[in-house]
DRENMI-938715 format. One line per 2 residues: for each residue y, z, x of N, C-alpha, C. Coordinates in Angstrom, 1 decimal, always signed. Layout:
Y:Z:X:Y:Z:X:Y:Z:X | ... $
This chain:
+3.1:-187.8:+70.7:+4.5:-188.0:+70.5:+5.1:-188.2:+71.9 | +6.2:-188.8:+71.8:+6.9:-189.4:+73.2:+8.0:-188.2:+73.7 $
+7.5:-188.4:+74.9:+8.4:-187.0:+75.6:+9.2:-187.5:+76.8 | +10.2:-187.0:+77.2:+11.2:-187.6:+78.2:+10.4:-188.0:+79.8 $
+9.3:-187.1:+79.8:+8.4:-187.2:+81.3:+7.6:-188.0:+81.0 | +6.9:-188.2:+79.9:+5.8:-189.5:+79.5:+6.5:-190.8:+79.3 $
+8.0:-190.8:+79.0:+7.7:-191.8:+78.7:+8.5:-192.8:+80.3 | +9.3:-191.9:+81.0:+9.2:-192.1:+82.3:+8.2:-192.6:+83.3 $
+7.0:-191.7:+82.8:+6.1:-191.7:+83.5:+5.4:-192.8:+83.2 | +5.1:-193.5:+82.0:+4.7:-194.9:+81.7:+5.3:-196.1:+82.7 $
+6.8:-195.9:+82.8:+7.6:-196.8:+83.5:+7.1:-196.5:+85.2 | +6.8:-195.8:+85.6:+6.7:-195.6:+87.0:+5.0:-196.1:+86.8 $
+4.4:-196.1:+86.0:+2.8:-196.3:+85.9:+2.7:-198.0:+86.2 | +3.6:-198.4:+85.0:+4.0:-200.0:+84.7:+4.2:-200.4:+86.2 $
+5.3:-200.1:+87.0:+5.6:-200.1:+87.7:+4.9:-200.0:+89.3 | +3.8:-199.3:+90.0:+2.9:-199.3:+89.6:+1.6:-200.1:+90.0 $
+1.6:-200.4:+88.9:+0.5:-201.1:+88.4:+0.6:-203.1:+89.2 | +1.9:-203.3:+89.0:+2.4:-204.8:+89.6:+3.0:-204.1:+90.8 $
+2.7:-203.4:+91.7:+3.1:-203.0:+93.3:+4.2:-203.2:+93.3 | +5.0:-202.6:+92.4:+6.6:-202.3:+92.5:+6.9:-201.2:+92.8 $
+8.3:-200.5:+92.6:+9.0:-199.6:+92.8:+10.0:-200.1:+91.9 | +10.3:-198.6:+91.1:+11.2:-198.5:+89.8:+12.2:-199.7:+90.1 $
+12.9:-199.1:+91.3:+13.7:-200.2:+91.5:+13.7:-201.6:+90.9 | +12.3:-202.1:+91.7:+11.9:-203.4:+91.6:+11.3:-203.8:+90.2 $
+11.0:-203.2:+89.6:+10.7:-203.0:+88.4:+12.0:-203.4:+87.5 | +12.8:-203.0:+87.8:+13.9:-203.1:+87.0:+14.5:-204.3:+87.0 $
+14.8:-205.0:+88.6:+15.2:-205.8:+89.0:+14.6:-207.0:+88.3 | +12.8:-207.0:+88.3:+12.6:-208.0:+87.8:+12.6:-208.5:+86.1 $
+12.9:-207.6:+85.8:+13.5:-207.1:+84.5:+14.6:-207.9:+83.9 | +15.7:-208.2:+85.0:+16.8:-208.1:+84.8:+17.8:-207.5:+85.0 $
+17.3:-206.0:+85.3:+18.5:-204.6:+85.1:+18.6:-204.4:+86.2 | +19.5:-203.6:+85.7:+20.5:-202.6:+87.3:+19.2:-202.5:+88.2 $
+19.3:-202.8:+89.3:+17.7:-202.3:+90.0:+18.1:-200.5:+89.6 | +19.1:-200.1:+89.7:+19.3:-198.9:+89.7:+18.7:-197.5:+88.2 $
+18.7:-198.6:+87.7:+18.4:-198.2:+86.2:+17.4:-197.4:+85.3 | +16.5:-197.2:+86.6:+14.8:-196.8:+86.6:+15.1:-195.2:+87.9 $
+15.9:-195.4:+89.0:+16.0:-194.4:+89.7:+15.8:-193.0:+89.0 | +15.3:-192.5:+90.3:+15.2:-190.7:+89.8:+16.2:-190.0:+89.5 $
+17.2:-190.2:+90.1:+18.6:-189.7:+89.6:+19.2:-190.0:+88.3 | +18.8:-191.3:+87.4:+19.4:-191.6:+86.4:+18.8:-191.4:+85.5 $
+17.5:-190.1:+85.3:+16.6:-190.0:+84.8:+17.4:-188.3:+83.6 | +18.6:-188.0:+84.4:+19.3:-186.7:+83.7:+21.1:-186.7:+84.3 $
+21.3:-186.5:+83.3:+22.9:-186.7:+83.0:+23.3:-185.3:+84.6 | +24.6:-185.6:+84.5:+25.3:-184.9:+85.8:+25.5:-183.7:+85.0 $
+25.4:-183.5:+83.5:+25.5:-182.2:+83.0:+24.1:-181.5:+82.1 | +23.1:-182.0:+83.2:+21.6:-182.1:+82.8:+21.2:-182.4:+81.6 $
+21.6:-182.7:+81.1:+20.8:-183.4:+79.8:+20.0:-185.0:+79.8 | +19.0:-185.0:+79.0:+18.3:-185.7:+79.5:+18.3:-187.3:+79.2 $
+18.0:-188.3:+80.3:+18.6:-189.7:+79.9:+17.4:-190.4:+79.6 | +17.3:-191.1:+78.6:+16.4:-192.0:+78.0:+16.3:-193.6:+78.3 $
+15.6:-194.3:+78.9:+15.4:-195.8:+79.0:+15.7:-196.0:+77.5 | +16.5:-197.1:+77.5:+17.2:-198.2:+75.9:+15.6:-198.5:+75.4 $
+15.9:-198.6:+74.2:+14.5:-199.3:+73.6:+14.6:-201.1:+74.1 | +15.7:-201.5:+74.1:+16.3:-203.0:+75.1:+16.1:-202.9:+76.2 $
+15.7:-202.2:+77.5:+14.9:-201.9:+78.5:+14.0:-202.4:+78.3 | +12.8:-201.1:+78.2:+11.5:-200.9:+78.1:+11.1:-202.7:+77.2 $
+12.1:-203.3:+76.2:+11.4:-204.8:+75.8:+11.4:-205.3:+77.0 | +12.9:-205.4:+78.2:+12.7:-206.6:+79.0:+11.4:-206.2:+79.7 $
+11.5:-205.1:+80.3:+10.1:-204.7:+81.5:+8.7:-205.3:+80.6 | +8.7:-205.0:+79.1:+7.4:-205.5:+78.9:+7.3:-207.0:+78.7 $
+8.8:-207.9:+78.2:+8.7:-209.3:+78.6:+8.4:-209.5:+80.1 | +8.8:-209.0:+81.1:+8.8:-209.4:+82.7:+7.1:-209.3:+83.3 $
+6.9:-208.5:+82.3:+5.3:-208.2:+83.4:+4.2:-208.6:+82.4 | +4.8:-208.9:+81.2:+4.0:-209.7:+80.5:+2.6:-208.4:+79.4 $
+3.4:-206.9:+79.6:+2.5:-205.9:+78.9:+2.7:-205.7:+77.3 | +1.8:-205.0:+76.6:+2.2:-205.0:+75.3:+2.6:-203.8:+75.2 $
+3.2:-203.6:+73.8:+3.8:-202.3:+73.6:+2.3:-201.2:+73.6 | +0.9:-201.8:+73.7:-0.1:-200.8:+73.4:-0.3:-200.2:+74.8 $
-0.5:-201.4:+75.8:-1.2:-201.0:+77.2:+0.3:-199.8:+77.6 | +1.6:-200.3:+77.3:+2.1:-199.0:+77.8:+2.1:-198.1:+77.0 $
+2.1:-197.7:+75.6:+1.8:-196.3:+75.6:+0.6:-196.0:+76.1 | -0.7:-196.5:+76.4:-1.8:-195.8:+77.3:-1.5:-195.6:+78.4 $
-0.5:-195.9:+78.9:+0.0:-195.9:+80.7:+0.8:-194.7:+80.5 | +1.7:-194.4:+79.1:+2.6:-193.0:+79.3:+1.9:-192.0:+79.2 $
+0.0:-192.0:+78.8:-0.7:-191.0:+78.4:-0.8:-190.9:+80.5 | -1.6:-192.0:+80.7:-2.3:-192.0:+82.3:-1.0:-191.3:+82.8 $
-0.1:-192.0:+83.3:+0.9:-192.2:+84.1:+1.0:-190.4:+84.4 | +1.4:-189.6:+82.7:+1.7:-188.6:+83.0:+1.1:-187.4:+83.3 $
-0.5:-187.5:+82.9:-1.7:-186.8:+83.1:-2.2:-186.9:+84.6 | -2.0:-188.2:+85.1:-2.6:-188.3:+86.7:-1.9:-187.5:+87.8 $
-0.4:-187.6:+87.1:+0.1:-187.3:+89.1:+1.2:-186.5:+88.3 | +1.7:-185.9:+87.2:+2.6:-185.2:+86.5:+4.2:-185.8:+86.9 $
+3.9:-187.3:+86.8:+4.7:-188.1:+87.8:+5.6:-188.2:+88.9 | +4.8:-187.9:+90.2:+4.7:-187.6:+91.5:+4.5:-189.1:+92.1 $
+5.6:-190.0:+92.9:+5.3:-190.6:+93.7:+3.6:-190.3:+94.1 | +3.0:-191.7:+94.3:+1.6:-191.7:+94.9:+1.8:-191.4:+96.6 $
+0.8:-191.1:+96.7:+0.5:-190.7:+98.5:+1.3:-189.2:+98.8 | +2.1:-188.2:+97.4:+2.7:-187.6:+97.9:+1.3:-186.0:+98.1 $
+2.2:-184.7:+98.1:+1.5:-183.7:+98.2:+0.7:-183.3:+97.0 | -0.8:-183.3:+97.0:-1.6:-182.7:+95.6:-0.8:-181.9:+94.7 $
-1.1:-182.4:+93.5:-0.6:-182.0:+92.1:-0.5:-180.2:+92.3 | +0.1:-179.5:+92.0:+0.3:-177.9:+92.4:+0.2:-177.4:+91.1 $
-0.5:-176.3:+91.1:-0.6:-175.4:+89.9:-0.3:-173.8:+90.7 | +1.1:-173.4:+90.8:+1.3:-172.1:+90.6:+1.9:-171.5:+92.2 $
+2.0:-172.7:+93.0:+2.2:-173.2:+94.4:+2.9:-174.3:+94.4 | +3.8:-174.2:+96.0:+4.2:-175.2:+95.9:+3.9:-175.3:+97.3 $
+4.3:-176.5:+98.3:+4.3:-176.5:+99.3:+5.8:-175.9:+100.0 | +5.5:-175.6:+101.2:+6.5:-174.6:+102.5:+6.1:-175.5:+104.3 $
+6.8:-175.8:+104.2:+7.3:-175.7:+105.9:+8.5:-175.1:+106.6 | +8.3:-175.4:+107.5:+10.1:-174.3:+108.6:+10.2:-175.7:+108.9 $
+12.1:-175.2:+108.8:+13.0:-176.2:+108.8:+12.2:-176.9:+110.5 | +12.3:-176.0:+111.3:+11.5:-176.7:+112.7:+10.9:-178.0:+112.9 $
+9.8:-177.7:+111.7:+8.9:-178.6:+112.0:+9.2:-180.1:+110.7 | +10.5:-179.7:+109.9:+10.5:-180.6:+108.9:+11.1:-182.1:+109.4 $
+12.0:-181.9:+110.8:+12.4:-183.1:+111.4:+11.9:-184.3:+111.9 | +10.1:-183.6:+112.0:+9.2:-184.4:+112.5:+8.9:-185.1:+111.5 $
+8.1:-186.7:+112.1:+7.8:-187.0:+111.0:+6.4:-187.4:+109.9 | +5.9:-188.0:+109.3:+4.6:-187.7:+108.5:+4.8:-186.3:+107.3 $
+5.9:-185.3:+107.7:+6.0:-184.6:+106.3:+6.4:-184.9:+105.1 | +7.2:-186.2:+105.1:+8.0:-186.6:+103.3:+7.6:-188.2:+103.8 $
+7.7:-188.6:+102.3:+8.0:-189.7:+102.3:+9.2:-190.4:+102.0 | +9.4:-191.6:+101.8:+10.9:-192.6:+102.2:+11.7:-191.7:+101.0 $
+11.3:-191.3:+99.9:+12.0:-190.5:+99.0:+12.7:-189.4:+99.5 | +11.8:-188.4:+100.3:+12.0:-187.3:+100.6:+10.9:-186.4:+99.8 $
+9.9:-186.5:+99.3:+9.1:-185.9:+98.8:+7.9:-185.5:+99.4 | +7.4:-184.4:+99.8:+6.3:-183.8:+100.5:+5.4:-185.0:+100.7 $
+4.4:-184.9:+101.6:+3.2:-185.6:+102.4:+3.1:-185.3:+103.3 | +1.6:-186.1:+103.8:+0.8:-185.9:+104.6:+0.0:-184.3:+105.2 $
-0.3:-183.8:+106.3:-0.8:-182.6:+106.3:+0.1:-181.6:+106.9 | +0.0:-180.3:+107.0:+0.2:-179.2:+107.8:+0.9:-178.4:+107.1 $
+1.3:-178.6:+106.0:+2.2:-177.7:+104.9:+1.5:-176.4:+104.5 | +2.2:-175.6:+104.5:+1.1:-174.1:+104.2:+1.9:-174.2:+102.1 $
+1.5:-173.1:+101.6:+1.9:-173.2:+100.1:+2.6:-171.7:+99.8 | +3.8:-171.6:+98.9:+4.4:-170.4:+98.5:+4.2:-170.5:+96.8 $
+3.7:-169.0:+96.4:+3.9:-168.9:+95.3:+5.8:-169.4:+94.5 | +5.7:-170.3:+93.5:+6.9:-170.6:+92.7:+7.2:-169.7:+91.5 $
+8.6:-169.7:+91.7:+9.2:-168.4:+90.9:+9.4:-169.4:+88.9 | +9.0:-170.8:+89.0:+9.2:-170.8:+87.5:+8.2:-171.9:+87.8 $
+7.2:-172.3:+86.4:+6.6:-173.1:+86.6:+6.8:-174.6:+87.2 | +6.3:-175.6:+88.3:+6.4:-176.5:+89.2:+6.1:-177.4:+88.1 $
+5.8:-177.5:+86.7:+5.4:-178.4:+86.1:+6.7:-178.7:+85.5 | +8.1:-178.1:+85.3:+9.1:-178.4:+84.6:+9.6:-179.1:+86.1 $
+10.0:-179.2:+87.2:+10.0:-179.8:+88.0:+9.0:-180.9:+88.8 | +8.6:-181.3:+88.7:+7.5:-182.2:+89.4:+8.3:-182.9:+91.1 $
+7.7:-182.1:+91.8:+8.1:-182.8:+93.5:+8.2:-181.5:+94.3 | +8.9:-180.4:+93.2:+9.7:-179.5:+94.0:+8.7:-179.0:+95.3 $
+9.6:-178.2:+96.6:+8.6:-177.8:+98.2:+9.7:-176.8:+98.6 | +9.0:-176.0:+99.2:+10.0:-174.5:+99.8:+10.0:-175.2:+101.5 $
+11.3:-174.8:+102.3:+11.7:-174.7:+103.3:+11.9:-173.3:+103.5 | +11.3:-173.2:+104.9:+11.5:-171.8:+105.1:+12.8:-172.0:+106.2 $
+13.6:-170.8:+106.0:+14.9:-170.3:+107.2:+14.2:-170.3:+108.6 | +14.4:-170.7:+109.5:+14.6:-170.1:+110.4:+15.9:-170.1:+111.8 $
+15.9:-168.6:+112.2:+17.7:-168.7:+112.8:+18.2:-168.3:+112.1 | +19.4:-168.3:+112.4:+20.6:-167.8:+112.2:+21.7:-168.8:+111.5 $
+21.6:-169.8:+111.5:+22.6:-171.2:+111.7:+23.6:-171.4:+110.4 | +22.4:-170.5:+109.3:+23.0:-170.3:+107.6:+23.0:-169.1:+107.4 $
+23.7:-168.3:+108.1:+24.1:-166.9:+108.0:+25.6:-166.9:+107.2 | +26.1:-166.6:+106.4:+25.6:-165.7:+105.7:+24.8:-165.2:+104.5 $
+24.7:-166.5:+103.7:+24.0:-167.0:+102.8:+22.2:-167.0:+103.0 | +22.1:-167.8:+103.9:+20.5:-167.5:+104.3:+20.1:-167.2:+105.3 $
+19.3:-166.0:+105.7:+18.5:-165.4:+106.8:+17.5:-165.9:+106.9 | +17.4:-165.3:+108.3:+15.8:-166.1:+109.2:+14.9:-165.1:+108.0 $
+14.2:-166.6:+107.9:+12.6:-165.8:+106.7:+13.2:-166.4:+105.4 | +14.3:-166.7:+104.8:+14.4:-166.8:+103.5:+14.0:-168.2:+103.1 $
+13.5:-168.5:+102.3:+12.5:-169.4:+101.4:+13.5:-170.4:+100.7 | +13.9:-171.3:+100.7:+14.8:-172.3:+100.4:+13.7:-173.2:+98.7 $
+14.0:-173.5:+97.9:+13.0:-174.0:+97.0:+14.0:-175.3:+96.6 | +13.6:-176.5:+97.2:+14.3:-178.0:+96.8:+14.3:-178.9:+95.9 $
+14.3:-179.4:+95.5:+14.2:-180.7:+94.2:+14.2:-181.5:+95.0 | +13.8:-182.8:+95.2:+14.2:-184.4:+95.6:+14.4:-184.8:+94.8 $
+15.0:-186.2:+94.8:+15.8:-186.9:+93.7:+16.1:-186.6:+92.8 | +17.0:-184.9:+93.0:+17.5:-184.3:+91.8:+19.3:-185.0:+92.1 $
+19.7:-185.1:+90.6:+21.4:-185.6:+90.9:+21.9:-184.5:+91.4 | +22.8:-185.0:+92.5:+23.8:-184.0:+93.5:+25.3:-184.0:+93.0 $
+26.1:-182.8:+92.9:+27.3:-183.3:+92.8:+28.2:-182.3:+93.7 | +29.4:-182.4:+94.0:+30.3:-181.8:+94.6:+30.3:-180.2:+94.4 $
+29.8:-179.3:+95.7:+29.9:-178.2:+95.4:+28.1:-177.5:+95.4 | +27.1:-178.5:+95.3:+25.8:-178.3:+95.5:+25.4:-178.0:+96.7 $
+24.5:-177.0:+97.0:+23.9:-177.0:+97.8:+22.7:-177.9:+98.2 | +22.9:-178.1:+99.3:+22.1:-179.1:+99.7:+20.9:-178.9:+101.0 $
+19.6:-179.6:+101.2:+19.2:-180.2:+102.4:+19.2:-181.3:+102.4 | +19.6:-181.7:+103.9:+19.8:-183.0:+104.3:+19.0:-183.9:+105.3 $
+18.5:-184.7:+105.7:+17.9:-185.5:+107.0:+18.1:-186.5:+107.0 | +18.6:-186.7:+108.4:+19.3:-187.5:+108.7:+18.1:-188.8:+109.2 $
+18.7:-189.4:+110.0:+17.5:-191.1:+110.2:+17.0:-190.6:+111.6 | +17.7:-189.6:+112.4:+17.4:-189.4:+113.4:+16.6:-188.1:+113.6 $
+16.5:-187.4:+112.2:+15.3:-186.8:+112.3:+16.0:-184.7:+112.4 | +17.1:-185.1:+112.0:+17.9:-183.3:+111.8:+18.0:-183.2:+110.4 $
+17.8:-181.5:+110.2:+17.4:-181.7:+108.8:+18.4:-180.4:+109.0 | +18.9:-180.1:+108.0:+20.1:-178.7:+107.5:+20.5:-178.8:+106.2 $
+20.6:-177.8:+105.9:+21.2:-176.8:+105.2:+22.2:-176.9:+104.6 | +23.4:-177.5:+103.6:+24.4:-177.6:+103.7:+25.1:-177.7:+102.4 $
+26.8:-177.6:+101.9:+27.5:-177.4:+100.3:+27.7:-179.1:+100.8 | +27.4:-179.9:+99.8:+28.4:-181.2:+99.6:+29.4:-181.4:+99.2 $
+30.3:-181.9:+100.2:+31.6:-181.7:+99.8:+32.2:-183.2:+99.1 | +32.0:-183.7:+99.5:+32.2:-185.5:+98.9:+31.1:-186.1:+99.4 $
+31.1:-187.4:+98.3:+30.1:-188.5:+98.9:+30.5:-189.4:+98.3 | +30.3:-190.8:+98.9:+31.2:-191.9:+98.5:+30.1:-192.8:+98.5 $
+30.2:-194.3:+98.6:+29.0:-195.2:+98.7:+28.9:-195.5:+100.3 | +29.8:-195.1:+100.9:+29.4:-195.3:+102.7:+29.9:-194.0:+103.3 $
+30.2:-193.0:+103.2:+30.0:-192.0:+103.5:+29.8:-190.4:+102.6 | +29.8:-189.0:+103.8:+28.9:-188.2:+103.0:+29.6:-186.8:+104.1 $
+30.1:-186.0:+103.2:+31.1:-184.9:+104.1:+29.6:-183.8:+103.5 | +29.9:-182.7:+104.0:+28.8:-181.7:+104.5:+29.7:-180.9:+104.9 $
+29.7:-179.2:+104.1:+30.0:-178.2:+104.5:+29.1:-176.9:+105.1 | +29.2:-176.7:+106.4:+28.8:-175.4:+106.6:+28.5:-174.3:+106.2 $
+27.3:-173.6:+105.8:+27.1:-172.7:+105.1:+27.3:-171.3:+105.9 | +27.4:-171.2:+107.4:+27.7:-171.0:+108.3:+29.0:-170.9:+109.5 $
+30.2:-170.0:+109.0:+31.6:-170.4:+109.4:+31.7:-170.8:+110.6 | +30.8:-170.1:+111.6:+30.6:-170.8:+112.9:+30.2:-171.6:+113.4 $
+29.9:-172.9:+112.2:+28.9:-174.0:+112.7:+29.9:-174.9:+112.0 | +30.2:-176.0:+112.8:+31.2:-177.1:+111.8:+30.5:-177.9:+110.7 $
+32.0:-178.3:+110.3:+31.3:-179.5:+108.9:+30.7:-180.3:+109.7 | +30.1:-181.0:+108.6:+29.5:-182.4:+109.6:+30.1:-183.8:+108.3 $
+30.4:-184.9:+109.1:+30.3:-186.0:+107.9:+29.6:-187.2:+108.6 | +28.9:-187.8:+108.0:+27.9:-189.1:+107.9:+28.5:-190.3:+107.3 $
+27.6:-191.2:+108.1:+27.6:-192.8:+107.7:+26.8:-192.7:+106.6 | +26.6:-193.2:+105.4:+25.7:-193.2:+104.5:+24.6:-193.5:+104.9 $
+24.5:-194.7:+105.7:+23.2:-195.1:+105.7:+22.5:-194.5:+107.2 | +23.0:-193.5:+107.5:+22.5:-192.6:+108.7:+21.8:-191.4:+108.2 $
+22.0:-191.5:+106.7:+21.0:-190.5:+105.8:+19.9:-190.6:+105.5 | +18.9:-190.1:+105.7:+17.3:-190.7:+105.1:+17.5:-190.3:+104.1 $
+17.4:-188.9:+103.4:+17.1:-188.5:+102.0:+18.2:-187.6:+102.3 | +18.6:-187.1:+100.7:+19.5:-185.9:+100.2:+18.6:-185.0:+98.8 $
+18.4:-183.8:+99.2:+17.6:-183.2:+98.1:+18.7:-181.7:+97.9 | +18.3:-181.2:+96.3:+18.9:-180.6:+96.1:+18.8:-179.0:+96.0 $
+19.0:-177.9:+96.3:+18.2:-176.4:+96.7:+18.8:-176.0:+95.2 | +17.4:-175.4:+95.0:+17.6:-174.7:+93.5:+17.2:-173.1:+93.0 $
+16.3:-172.9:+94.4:+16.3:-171.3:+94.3:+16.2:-171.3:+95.6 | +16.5:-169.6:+95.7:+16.4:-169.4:+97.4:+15.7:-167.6:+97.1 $
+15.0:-167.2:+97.9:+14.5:-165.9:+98.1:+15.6:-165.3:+98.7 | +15.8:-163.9:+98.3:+16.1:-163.1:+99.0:+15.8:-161.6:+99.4 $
């Protein structure tokens, strides 16, 4: 039976499969390139968003698949990588991955998404199963800089390409390689305001496209 992650997970397989990206997938499609993104994958009041059955026809007119090869791609798609960008961090059972903010600036740890890669990540036990999230990675505190909210040592647990809205806590990295802690206060299509979690540290606001990734904090240790 068809489930909201399989059948996602077929479209990112499809996808894929012809060296695209959802994006581009869509695009050739016809559609919003936007229309496949990870963010449009669950409503701003979490409920979950479903590709049109008028979709999934153009994508299979565009690439020329039948309705059979993609349900075997929503079996693969979702069984291989519990639909995890490729190249990202091994599939996790009961762990997730952890770095300090320190070393997350550098680069080879995420990919263009923001989603874990390559080596040096150590792993923290996860407080609810990593399989209802697929991507999620703990940042550890270190400093002072998010006092009062978070202490040196405390365990930050993130989402990527989870939808962000006004008032979320956030991590952020920038193109130049600073990564923080921060409430979103607005975001527009060319810029991006940032509140201090830290009264002694100021806001900060950005150029949009001076942002690499925006991921969203969903549990924090304390």
């Amino acid at each position: 039976m068809f489930s909201h992650e399989r059948i996602w997970a077929a479209i990112d397989a499809l996808a894929e499969r012809h060296r695209l990206s959802p994006s581009g997938l869509a695009r050739r499609a016809g559609l919003d390139p936007t229309s496949f993104n990870k963010s449009k994958r669950l409503g701003t009041d979490g409920r979950l968003r479903w590709p049109s059955t008028e979709s999934i026809a153009k994508v299979l007119d565009a690439t020329g698949a039948t309705i059979d090869e993609f349900i075997g791609l929503e079996t693969v798609g979702y069984n291989r990588t519990a639909n995890l960008p490729q190249g990202t961090f091994p599939p996790q059972s009961g762990s997730i991955p952890l770095l300090g903010f320190a070393q997350a600036g550098a680069g080879g740890f995420f990919d263009d998404g923001g989603f874990p890669a390559g080596q040096g990540w150590d792993v923290v036990d996860f407080p609810a199963s990593p399989e209802r999230k697929p991507g999620v990675y703990a940042l550890e505190v270190q400093g002072d800089s998010m006092m009062p909210l978070y202490r040196d040592g405390d365990v930050l647990i993130v989402e990527p390409g989870a939808q962000v809205r006004r008032g979320d806590r956030v991590v952020v990295k920038t193109r130049e390689g600073e990564v923080m802690a921060k409430v979103l206060h607005r975001q527009t299509p060319r810029a991006i305001e940032l509140l201090s979690l830290n009264p002694e540290h100021p806001n900060r606001s950005f150029d949009i496209r001076d942002i690499e990734w925006i991921a969203r904090i969903i549990w924090a240790s304390q």
